[in-house]
Structure formats: C-alpha cells, structure tokens
Rosetta silent file (secondary structure, phi, psi, omega in degrees, C-alpha in Angstrom):
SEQUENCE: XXXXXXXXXXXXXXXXXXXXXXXXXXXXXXXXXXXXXXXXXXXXXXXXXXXXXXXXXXXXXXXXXXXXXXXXXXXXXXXXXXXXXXXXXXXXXXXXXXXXXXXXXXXXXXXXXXXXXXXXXXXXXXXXXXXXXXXX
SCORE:     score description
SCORE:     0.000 S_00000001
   1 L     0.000  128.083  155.664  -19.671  -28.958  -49.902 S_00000001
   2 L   -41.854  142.932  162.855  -19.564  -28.722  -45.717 S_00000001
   3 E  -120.405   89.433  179.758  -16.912  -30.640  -44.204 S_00000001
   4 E   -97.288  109.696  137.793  -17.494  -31.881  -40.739 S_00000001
   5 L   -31.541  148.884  159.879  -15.237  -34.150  -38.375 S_00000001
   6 L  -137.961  123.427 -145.959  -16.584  -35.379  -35.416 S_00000001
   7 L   -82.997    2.039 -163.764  -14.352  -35.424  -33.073 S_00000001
   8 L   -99.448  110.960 -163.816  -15.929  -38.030  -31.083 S_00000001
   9 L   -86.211  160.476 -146.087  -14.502  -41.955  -31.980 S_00000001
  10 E  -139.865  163.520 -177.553  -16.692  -44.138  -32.862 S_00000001
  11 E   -79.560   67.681  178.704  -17.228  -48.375  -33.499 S_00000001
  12 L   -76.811  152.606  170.749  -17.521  -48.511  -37.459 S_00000001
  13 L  -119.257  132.940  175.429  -18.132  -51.926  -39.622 S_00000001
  14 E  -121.731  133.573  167.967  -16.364  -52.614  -42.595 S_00000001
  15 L   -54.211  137.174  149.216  -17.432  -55.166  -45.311 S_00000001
  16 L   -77.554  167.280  153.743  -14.967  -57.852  -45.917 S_00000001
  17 L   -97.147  -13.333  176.930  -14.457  -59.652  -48.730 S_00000001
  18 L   -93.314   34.941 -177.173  -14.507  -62.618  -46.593 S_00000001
  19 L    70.820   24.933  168.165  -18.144  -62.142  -45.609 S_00000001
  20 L  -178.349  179.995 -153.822  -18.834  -60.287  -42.714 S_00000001
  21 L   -86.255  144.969  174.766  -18.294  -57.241  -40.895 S_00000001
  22 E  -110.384  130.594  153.763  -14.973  -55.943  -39.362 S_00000001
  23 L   -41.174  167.575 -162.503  -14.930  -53.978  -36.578 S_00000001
  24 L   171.201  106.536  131.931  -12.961  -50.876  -36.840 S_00000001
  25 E   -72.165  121.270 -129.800  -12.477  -47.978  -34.928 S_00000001
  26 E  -179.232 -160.280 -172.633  -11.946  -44.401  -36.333 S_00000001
  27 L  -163.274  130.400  161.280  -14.030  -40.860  -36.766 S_00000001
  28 L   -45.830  117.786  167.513  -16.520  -39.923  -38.968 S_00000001
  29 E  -116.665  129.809 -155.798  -16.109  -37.254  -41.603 S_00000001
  30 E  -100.998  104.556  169.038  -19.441  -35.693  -43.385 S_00000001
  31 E  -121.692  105.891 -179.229  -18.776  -34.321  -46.713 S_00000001
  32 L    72.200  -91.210  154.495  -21.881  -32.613  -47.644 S_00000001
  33 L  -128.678   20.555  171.415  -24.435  -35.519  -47.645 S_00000001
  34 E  -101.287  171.599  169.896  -22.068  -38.257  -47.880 S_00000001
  35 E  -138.453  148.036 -159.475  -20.484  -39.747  -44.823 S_00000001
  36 E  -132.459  159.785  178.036  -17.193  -41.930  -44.644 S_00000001
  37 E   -97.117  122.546  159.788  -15.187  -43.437  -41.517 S_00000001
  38 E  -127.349  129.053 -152.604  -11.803  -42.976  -41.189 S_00000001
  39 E  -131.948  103.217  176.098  -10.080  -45.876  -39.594 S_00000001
  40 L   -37.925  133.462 -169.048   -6.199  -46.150  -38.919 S_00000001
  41 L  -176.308  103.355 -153.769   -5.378  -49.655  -40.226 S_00000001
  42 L    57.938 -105.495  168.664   -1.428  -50.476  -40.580 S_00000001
  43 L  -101.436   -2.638  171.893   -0.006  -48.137  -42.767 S_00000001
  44 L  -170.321  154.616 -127.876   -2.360  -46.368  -43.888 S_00000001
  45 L  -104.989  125.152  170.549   -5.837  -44.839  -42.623 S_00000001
  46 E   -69.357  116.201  163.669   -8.900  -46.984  -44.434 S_00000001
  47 E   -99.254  134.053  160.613  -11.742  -44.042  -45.557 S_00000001
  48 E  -124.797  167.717 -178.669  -15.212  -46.007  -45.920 S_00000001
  49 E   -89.874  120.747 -160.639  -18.477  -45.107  -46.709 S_00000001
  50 L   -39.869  -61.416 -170.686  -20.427  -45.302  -43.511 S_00000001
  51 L   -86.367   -7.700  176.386  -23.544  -46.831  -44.231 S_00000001
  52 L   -99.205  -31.243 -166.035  -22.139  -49.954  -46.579 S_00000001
  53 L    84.261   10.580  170.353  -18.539  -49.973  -44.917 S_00000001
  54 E   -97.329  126.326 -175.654  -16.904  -50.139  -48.406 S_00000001
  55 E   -96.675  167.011 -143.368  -13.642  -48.043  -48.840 S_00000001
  56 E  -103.076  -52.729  128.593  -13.373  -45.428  -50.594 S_00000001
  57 E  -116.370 -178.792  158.429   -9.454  -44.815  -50.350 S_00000001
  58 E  -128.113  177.121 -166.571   -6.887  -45.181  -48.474 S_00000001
  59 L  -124.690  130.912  150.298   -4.238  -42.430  -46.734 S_00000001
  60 L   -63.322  174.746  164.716   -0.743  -43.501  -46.428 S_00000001
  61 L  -106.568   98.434  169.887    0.685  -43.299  -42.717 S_00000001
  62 L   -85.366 -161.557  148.555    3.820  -41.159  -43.505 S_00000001
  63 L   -32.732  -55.706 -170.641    5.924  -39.639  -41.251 S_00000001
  64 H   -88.900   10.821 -173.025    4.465  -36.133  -41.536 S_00000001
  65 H  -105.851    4.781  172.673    0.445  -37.621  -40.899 S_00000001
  66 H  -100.699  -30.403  154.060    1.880  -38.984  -38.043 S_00000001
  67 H   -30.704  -46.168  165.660    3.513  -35.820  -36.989 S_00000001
  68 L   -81.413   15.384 -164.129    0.310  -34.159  -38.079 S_00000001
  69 L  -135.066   40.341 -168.153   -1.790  -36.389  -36.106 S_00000001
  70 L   -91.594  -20.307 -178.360   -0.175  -36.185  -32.384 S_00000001
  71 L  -137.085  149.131  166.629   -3.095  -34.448  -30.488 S_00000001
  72 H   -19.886  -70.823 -165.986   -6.921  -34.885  -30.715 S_00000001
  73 H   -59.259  -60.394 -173.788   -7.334  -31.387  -32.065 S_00000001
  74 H   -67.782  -54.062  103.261   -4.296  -32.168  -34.901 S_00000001
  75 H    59.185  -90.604 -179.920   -6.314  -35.378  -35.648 S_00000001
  76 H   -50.610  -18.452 -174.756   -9.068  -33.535  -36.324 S_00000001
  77 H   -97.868  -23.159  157.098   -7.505  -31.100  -38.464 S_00000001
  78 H   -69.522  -61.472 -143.102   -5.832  -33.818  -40.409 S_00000001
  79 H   -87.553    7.587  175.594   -9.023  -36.233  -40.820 S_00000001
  80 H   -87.624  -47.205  172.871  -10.733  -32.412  -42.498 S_00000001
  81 H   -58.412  -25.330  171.194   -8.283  -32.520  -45.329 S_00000001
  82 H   -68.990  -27.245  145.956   -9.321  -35.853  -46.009 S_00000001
  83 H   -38.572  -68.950 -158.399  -12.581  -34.730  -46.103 S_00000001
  84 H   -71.468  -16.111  169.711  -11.401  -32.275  -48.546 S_00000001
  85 H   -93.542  -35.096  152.486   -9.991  -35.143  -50.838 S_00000001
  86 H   -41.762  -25.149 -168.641  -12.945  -36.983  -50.389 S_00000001
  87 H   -99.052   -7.567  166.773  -14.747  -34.019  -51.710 S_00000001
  88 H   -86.070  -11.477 -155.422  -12.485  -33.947  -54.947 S_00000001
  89 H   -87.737  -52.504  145.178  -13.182  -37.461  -55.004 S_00000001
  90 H    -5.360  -63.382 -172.342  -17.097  -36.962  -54.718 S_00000001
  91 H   -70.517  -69.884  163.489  -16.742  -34.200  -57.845 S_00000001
  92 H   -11.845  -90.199 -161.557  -15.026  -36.909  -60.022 S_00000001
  93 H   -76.383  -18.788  174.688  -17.095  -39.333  -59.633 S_00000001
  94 L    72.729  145.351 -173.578  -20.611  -37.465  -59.416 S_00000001
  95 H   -72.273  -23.650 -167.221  -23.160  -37.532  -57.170 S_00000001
  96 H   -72.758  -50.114  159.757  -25.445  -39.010  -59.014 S_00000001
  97 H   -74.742  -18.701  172.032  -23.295  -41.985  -59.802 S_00000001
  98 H   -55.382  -68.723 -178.548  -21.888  -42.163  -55.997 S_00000001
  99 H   -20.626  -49.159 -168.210  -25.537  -43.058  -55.108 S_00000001
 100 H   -92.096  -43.453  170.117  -26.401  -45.659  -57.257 S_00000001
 101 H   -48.305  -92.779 -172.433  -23.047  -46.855  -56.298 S_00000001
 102 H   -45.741  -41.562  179.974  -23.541  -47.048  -52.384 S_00000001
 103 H   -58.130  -52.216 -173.159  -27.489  -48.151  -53.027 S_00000001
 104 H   -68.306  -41.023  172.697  -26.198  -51.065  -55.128 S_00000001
 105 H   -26.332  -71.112 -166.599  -23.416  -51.570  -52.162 S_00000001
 106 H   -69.859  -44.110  152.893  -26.125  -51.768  -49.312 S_00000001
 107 H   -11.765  -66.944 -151.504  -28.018  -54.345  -51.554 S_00000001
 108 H   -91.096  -20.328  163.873  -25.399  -56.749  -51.964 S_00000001
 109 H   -49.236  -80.883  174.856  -23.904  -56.012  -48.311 S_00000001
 110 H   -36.929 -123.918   57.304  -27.574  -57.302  -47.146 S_00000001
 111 H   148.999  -90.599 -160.701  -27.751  -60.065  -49.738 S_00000001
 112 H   -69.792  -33.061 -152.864  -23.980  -61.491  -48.823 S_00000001
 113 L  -153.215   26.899  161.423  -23.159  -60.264  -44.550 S_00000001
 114 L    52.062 -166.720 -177.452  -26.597  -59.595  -43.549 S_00000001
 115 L   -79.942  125.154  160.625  -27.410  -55.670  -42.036 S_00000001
 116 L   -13.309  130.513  167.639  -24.899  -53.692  -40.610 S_00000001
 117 L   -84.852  165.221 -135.604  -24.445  -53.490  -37.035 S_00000001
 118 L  -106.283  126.521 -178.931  -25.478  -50.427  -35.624 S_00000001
 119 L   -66.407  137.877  161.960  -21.941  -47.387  -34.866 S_00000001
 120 L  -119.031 -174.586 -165.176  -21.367  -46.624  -31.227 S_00000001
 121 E  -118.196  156.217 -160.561  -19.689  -44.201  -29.959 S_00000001
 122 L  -139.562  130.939  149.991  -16.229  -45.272  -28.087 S_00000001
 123 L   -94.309  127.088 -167.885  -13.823  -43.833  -25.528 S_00000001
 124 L  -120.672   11.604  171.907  -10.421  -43.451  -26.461 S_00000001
 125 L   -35.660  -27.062 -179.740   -9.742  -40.120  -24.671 S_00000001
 126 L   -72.309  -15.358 -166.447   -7.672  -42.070  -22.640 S_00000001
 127 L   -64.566  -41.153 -168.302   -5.077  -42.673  -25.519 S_00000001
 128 L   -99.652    3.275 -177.964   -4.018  -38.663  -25.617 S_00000001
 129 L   -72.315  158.977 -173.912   -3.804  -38.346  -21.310 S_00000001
 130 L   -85.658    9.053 -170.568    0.006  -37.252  -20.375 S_00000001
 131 L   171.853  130.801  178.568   -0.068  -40.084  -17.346 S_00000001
 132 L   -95.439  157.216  175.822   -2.630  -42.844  -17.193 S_00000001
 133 L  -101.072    0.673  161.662   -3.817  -43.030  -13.323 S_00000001
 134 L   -66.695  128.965 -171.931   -3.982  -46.675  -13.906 S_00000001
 135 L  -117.892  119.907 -132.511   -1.991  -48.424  -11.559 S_00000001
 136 L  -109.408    0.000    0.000   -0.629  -51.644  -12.418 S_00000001
C-alpha cells in the first residue's frame, strides 16, 4: 500500500465517548485508501481514522520519538512509519472488515454527536522558527 504524510497540519475531530467532537490538531497519514490523523495527545500520539475520528492506536511519546520528531521534515519521517504500522495493522484486520467497521462508526457517530465538522488546514510553522519576531 502507498504511504503518504502530509506535511501540512491540520484541525481534526475526534469522537468522544462523552458525546461530541474534540478538537485535535495533528497530520494526516494516507495508507492506501484509508486515512488516519495523527494527533500528539500527552504521552502518546492518538492515530484516528479521519472520517469517524475513532482511534485506531496509540504511539507512546518516548524519548527517542521525541528525538525523532525535532524538525518538520523528522516529523514527517516519523508520522511515515506509523503509516507503516498502520499498514500492518490494515493487513490484520482486512480490508474488507476495516470498512464495515468505519461505515458502522460513521452511522453511530451521526446517530450519537451529529456530522463531523469539516478538517482545516492550520498554521503551526511558527512552532519550528529558531526566533519568534514576536515582540512581547
């Protein structure tokens, strides 16, 4: 399966259990023709499935993903392998059964928290400058 990042972060919503959507910022990764959010969250990086917001796993935050996650570009190179465990995860579980899985999801997401709100796209470019020109 393709594996795509996108390096560009974005506004994702994740179902609660307490009935309604959480905001959540993070970057999309595309594994073939599913696509999941990956969203930094404590201690470890939430992956959900895009269009319901229900995760999929989680990542710890160790030491070395934060080592490996210090620039944009390592970021990106990080959030591919996750992709690539998503795509072991994918194989597991079958595609077939993912579907029907995420279909029944977006049901009961409508049903219980209404429709999704609709992903922007967000800048956080500012986050990785060596000297903010903000002057306080």
């Amino acid at each position: 399966m393709e594996i795509k990042v996108n390096e560009q972060a974005q506004k994702f919503h994740l179902a609660t259990n307490m009935g309604n959507w959480q905001q959540a910022i993070g970057h999309e990764i595309q594994v073939g023709k599913y696509r999941f959010c990956a969203v930094p969250m404590g201690y470890h990086i939430n992956v959900s499935e895009v269009t319901t917001g229900v995760r999929a796993i989680n990542v710890n935050i160790t030491q070395e993903v934060w080592d490996e996650t210090r620039t944009k570009e390592d970021t990106v190179k990080f959030l591919y392998k996750v992709g690539k465990r998503m795509e072991e995860v994918i194989n597991k579980v079958g595609s077939s059964h993912l579907d029907e899985l995420i279909e029944d999801s977006k049901r009961s997401n409508l049903e219980r928290i209404g429709e999704m709100p609709p992903i922007e796209d967000v800048d956080t470019d500012w986050m990785f400058e060596e000297e903010s020109e903000v002057v306080q």
